[in-house]
N, C-alpha and C positions, 0 to 999 in steps of 0.2 A: 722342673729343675730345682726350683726353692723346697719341695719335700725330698727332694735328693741330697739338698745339701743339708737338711736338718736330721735327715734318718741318716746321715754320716758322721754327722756332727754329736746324733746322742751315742752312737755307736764308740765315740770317742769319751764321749764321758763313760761308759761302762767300761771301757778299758781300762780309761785311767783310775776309776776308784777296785779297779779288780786287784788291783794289789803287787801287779807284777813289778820287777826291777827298773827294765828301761823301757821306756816307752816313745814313739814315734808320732808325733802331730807335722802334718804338712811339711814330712821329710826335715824337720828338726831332730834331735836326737834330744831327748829330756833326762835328767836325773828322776829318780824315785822321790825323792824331797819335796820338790813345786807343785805334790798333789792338786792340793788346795788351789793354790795360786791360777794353777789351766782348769781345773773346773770352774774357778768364777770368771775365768775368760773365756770359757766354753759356753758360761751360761749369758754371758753379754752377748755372744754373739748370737745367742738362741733367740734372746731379746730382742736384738737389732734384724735380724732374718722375720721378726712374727707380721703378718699382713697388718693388725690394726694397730702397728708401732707406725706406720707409712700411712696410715690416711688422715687427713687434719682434724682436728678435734672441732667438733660440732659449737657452732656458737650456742648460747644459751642465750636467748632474747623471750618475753615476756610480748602477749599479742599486739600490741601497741609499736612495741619495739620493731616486732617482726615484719608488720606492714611497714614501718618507716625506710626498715633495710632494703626491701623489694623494691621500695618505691626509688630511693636511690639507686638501687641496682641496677633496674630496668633504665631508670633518666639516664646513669653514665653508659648503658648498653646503646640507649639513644643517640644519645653524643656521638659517641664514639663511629657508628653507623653514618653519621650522619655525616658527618666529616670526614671519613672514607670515601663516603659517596659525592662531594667535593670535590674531591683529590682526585675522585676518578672522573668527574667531568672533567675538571680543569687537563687532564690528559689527554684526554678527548678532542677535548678541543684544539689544542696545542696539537697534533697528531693530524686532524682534520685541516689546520694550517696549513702544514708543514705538507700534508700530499695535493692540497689544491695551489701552493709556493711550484709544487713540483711539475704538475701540470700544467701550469703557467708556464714555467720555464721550457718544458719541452716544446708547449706550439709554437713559442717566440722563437726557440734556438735548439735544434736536435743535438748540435756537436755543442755548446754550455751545457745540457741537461746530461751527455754521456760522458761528458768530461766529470758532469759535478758530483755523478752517480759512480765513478771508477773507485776499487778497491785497491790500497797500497797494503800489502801485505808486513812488509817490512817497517810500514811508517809507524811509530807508538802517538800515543795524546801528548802535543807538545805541551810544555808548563806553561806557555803564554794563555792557551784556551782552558780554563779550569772549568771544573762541571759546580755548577752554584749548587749552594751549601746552605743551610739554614744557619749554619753556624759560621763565625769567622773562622779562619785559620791561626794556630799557635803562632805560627811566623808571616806576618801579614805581607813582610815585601821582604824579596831577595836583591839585598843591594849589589853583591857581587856574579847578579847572574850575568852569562852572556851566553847567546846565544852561538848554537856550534855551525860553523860555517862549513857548506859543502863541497868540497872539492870535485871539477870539473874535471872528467877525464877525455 
């Protein structure tokens, strides 16, 4: 697709320096005048379109250097690993709670365990049960909340 849109693109520049009256870019209608002007936007975009405008420029570090980078690089690849795999125990575990909680509750009480196990389709997360956060919330209390009362039919 990217040599499609550059052999269109130069295809546009030959156009436009061919000399003709009016000229058509990306169903624009041009004057003859703005030569210049769409061939140096023709040529940005040629620029912007090219493969090694899009790949990061290489750092340049000296061998000292370069082992110091790796060395960090790998440590925070560590970290980061590492602490993933934390997060995934500590799920783990909490999960492993929660289905032995469950267990529990069924040998003790079948009709608690299918009550506590029923889906209410209609019911959404009320605001009273909030899901913890690492972070506080912008509005820490709602002074004027109340709760909406349900009408018995």
């Amino acid at each position: 697709m990217l040599s499609n849109v550059r052999t269109s693109i130069i295809r546009q520049v030959d156009y436009l320096t061919s000399g003709t009256q009016l000229h058509f870019i990306r169903t624009k209608r041009k004057k003859a005048g703005s030569d210049k002007s769409e061939v140096r936007k023709l040529v940005t975009q040629l620029s912007v379109l090219s493969a090694n405008r899009k790949q990061p420029k290489l750092l340049k570090f000296s061998n000292e250097d370069y082992v110091k980078h790796q060395v960090i690089q790998k440590s925070w690849n560590l970290y980061v690993r590492d602490k993933k795999a934390e997060e995934a125990n500590i799920l783990q575990k909490q999960y492993e709670s929660i289905r032995a909680a469950n267990e529990d509750l069924q040998s003790v009480s079948k009709e608690l365990f299918s009550f506590a196990n029923t889906r209410e389709p209609s019911k959404r997360f009320p605001l009273e049960l909030r899901v913890p956060t690492e972070y506080p919330p912008n509005q820490i209390w709602h002074h004027d909340y109340t709760p909406k009362v349900e009408k018995k039919k």
